[in-house]
TORNUTI-160012 format. One record per atom (N, C-alpha, C): residue in three letters; residue number from 1; x, z, y. Coordinates in pm, 1 decimal, decimal comma. Each point is the difference from the previous one (the first is absolute). Example, Ala and Ser with C-alpha at 12.3 -4.5 7.8 and 13.67 -1.06 7.14 Angstrom:
+------+-----+----------+----------+----------+
| code | pos |        x |        z |        y |
+------+-----+----------+----------+----------+
|  ALA |   1 |   1319,0 |    780,0 |   -569,0 |
|  ALA |   1 |    -89,0 |      0,0 |    119,0 |
|  ALA |   1 |     90,0 |      0,0 |    120,0 |
|  SER |   2 |    -35,0 |    -72,0 |    105,0 |
|  SER |   2 |     82,0 |      6,0 |    119,0 |
|  SER |   2 |    -77,0 |     73,0 |    109,0 |
+------+-----+----------+----------+----------+
% end
This chain:
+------+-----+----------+----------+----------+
| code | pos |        x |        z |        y |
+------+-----+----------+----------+----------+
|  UNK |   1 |   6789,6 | -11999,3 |    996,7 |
|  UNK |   1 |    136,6 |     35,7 |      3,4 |
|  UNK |   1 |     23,4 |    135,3 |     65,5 |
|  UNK |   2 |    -56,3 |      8,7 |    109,0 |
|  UNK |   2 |    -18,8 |    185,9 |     34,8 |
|  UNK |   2 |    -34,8 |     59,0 |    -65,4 |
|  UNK |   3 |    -98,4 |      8,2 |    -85,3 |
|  UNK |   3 |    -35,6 |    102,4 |   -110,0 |
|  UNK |   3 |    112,1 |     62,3 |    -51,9 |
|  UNK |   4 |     61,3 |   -123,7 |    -92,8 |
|  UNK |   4 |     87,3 |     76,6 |    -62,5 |
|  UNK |   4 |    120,3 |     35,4 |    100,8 |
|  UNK |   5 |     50,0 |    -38,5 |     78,8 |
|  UNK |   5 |    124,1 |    104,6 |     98,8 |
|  UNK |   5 |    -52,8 |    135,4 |     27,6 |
|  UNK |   6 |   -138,0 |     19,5 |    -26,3 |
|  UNK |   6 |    -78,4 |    124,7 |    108,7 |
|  UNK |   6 |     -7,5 |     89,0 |   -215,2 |
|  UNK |   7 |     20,5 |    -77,9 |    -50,0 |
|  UNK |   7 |    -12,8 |     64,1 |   -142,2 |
|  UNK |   7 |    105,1 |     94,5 |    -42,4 |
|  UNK |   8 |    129,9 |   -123,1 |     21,0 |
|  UNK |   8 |    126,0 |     58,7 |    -43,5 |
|  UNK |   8 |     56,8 |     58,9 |    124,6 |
|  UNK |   9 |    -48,5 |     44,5 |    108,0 |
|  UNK |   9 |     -4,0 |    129,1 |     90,1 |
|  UNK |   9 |    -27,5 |    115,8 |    -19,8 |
|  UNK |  10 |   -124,0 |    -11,0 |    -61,7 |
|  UNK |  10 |    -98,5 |    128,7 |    -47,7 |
|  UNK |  10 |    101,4 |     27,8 |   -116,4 |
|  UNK |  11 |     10,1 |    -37,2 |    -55,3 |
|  UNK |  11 |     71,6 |     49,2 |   -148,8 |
|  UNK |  11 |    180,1 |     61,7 |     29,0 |
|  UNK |  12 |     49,3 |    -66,4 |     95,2 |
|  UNK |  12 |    134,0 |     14,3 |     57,2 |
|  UNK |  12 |    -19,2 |    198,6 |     61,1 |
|  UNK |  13 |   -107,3 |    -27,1 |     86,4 |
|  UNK |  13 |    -74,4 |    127,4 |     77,2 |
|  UNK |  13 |    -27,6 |    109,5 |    -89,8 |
|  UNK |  14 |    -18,4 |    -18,6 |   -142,0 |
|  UNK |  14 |    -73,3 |     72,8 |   -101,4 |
|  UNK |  14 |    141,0 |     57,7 |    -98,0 |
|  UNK |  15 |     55,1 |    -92,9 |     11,4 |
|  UNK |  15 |    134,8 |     43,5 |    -97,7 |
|  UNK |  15 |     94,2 |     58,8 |    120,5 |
|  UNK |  16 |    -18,0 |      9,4 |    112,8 |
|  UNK |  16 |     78,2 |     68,4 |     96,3 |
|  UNK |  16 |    -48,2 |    159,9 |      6,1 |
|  UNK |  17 |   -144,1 |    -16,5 |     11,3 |
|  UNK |  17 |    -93,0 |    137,9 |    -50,3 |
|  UNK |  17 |     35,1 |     35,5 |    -83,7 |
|  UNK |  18 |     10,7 |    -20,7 |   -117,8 |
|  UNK |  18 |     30,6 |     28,4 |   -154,8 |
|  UNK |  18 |    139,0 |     74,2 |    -23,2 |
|  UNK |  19 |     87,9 |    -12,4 |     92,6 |
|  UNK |  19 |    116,9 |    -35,7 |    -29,0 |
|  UNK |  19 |     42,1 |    164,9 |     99,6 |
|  UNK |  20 |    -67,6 |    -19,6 |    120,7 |
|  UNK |  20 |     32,4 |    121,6 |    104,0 |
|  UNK |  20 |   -103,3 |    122,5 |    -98,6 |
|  UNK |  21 |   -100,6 |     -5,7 |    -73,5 |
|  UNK |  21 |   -103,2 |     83,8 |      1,2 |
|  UNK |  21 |    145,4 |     69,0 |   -155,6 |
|  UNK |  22 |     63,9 |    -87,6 |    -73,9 |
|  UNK |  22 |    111,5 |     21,5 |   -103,5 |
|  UNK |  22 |    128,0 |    129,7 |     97,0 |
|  UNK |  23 |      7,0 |    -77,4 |     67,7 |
|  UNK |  23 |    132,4 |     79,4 |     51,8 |
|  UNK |  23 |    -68,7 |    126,5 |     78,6 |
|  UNK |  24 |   -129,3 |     18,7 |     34,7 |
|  UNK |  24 |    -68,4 |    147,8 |     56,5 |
|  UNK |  24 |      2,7 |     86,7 |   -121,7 |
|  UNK |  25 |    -43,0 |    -65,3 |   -110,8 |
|  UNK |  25 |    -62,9 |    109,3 |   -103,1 |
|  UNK |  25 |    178,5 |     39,2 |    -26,3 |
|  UNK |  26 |     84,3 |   -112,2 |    -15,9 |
|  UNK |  26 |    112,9 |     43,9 |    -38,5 |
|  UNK |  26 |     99,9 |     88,8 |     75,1 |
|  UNK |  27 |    -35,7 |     -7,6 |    123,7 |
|  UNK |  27 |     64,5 |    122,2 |     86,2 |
|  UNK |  27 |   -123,4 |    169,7 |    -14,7 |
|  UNK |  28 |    -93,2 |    -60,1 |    -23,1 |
|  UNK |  28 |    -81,8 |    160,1 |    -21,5 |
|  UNK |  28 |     37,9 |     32,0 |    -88,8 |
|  UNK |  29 |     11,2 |    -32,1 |   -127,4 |
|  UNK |  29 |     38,9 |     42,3 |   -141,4 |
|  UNK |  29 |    131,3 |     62,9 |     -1,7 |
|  UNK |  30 |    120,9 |    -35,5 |    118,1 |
|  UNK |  30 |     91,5 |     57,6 |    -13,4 |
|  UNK |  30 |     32,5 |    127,7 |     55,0 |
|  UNK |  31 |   -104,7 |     14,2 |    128,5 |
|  UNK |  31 |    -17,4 |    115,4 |     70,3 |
|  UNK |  31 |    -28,1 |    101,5 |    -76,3 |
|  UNK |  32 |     57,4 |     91,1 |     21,1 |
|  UNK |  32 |    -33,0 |    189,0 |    -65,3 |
|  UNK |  32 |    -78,6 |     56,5 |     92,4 |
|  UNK |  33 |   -106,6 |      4,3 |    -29,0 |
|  UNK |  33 |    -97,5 |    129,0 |    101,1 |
|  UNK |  33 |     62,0 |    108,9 |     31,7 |
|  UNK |  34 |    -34,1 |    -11,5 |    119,6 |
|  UNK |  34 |     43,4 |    153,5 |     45,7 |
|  UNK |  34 |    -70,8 |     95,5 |    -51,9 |
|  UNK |  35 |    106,8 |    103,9 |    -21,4 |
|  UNK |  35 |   -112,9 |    114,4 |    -45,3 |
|  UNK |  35 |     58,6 |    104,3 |     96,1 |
|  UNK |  36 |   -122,6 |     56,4 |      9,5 |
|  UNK |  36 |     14,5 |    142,5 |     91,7 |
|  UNK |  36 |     72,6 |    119,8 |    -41,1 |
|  UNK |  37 |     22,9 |     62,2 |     89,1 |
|  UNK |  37 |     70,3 |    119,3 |    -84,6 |
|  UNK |  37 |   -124,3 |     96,8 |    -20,8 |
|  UNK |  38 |      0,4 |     20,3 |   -143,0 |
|  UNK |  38 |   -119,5 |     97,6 |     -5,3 |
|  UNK |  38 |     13,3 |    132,6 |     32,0 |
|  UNK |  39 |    110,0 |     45,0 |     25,9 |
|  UNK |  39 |     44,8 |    133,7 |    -24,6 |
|  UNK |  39 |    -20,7 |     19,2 |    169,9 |
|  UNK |  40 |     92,1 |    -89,7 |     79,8 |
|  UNK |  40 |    -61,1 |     31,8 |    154,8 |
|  UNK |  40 |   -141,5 |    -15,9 |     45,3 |
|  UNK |  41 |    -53,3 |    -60,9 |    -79,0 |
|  UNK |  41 |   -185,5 |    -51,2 |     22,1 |
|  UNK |  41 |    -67,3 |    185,1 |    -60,1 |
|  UNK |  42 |     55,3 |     32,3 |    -81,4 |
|  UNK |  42 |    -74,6 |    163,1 |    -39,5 |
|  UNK |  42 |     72,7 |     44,7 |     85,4 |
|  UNK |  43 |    123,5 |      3,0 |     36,8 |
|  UNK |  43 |     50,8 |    145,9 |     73,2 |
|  UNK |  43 |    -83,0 |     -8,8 |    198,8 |
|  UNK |  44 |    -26,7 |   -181,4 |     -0,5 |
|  UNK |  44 |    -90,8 |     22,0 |    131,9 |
|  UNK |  44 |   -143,2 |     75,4 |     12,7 |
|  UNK |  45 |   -117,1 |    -40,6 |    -98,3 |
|  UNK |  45 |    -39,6 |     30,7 |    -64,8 |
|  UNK |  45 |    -36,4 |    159,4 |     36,7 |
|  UNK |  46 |    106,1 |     83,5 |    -61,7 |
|  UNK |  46 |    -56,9 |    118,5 |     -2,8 |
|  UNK |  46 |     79,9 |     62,1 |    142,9 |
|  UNK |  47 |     64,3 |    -96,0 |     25,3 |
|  UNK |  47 |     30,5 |     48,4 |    174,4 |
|  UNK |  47 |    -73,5 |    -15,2 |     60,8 |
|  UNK |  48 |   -106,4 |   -110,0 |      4,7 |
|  UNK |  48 |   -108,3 |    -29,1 |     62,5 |
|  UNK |  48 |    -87,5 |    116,7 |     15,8 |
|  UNK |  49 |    -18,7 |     37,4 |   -158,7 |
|  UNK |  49 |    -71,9 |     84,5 |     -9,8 |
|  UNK |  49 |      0,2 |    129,6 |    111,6 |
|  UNK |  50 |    154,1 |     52,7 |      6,2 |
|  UNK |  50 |     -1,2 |     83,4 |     80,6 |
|  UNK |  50 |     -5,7 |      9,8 |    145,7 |
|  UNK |  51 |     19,6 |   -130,9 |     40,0 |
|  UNK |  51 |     14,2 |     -4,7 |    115,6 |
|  UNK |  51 |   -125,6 |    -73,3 |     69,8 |
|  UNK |  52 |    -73,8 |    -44,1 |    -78,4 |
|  UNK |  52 |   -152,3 |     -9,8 |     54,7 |
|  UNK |  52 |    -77,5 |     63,0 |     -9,0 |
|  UNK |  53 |      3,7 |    111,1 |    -17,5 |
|  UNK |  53 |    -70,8 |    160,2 |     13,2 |
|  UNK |  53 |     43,5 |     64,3 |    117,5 |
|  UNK |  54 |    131,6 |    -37,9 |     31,7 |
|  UNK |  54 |     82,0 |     56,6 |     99,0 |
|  UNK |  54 |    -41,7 |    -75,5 |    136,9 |
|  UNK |  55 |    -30,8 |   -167,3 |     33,2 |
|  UNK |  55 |    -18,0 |    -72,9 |     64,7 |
|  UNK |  55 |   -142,2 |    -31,8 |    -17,9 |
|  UNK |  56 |    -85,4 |     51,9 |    -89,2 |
|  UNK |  56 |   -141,7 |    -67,5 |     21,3 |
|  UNK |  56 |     -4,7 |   -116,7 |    -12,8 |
|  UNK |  57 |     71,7 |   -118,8 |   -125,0 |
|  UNK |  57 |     51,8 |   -103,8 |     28,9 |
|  UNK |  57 |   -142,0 |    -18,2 |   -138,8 |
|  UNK |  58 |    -66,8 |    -94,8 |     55,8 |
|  UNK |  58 |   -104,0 |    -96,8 |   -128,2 |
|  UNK |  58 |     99,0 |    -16,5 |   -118,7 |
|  UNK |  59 |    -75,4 |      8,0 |   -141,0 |
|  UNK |  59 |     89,4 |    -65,1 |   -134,7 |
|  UNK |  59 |    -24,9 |   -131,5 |     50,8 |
|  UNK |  60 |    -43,9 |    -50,4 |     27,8 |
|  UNK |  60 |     -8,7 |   -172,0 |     16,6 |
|  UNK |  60 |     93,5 |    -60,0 |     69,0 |
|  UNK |  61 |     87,2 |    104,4 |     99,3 |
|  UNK |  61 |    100,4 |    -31,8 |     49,3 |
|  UNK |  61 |    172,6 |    -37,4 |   -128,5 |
|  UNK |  62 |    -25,0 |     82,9 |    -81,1 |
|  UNK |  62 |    106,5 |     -5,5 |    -82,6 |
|  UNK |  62 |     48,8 |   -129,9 |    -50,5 |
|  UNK |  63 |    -82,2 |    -98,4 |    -15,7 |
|  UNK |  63 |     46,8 |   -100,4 |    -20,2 |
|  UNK |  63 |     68,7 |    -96,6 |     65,8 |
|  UNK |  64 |    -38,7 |     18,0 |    180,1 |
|  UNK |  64 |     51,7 |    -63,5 |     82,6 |
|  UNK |  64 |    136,7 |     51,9 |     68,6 |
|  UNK |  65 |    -37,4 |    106,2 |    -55,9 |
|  UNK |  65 |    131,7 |    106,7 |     63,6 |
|  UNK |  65 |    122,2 |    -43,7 |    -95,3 |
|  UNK |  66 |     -1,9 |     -8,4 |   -150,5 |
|  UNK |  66 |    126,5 |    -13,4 |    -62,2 |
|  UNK |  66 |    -15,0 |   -162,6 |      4,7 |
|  UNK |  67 |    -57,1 |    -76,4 |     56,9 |
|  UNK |  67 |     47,5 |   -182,4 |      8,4 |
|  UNK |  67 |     86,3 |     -6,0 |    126,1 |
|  UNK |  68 |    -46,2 |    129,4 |     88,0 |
|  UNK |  68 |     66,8 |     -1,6 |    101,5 |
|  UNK |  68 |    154,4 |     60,8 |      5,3 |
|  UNK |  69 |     31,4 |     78,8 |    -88,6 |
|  UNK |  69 |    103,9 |     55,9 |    -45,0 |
|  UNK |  69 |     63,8 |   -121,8 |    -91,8 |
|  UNK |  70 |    -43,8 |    -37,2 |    -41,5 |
|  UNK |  70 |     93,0 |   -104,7 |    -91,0 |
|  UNK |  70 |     76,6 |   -113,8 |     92,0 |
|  UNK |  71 |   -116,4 |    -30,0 |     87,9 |
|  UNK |  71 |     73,9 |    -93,2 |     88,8 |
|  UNK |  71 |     94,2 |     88,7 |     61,2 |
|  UNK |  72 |      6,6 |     62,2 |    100,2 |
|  UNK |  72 |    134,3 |     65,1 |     32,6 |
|  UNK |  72 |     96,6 |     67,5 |    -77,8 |
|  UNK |  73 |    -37,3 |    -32,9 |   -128,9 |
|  UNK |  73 |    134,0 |     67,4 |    -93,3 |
|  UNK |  73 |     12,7 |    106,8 |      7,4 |
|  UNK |  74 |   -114,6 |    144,6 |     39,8 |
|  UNK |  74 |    -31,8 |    155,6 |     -8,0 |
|  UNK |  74 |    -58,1 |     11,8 |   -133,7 |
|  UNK |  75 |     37,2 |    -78,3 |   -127,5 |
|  UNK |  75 |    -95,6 |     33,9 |    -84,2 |
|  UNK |  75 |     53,9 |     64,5 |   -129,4 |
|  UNK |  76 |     90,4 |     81,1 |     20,5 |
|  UNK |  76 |    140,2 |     82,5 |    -53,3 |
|  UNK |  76 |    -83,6 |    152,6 |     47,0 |
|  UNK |  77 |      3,0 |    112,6 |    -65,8 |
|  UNK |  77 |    -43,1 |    135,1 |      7,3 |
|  UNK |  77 |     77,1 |     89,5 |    118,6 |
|  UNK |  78 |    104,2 |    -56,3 |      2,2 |
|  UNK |  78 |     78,5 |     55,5 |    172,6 |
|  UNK |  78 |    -25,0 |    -69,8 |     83,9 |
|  UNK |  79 |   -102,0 |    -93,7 |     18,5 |
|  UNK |  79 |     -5,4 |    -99,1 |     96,2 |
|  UNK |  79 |   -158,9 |    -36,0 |     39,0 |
|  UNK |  80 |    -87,6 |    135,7 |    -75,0 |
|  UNK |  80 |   -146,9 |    -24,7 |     36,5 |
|  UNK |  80 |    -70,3 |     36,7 |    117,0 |
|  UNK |  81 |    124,8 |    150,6 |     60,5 |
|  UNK |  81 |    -54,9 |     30,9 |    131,9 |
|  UNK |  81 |     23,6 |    -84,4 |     92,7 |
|  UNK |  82 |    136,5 |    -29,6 |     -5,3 |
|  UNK |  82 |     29,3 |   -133,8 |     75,7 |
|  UNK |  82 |   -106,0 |   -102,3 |     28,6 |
|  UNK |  83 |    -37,6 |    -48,9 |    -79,1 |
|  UNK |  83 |    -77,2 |   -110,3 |     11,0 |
|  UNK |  83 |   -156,6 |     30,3 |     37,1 |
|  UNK |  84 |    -14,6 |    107,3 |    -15,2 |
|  UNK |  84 |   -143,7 |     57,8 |     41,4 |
|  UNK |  84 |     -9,1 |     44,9 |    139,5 |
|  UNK |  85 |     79,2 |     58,2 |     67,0 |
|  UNK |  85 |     33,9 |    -14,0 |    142,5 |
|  UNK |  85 |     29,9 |   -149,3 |     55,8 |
|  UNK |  86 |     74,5 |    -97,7 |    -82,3 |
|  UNK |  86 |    -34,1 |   -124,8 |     50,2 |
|  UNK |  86 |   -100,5 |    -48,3 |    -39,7 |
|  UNK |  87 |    -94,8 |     51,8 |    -40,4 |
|  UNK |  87 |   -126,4 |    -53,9 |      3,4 |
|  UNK |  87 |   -130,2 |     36,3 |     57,9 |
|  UNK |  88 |     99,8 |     85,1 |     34,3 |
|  UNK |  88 |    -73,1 |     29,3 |    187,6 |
|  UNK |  88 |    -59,4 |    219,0 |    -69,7 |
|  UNK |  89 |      9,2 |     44,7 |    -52,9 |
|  UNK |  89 |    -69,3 |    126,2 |    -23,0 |
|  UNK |  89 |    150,2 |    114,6 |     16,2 |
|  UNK |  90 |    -52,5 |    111,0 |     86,6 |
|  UNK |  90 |     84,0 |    126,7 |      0,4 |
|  UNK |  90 |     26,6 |     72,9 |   -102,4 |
|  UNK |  91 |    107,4 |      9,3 |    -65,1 |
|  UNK |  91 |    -26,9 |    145,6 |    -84,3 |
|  UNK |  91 |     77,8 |    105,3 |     23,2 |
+------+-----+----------+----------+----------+
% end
């Protein structure tokens, strides 16, 4: 007689799985990826360019530098020196 209570548990457990794993895919599917702005991603880019010649700054830095700009919302072309002094460098 336990068997089956421990049966129609598992299956109760499985259609509860089934059911949450439905409503994940169905909230991802509705989500729109963010997309980046490409146009501020080149205009950093070749600011980088200039200003890590100027600072002796590694290319390997560039990538961490504009994740770091995005989080503070410096990631707008009037808003790169800004954020590069908050990210700790003089210019």
């Amino acid at each position: 007689m336990t068997d089956k209570k421990k049966t129609v548990k598992k299956e109760s457990d499985a259609e509860k799985i089934a059911k949450a794993r439905k409503r994940r895919l169905a909230l991802a599917a509705e989500r729109k990826p963010v997309e980046e702005k490409s146009d501020s991603r080149e205009d950093f880019r070749k600011y980088f360019l200039k200003i890590s010649k100027k600072l002796e700054i590694n290319k390997s830095m560039e990538e961490v530098i504009w994740i770091h700009l995005k989080t503070i919302k410096c990631d707008s072309k009037e808003l790169f020196e800004k954020g590069i002094k908050h990210f700790g460098y003089k210019i």
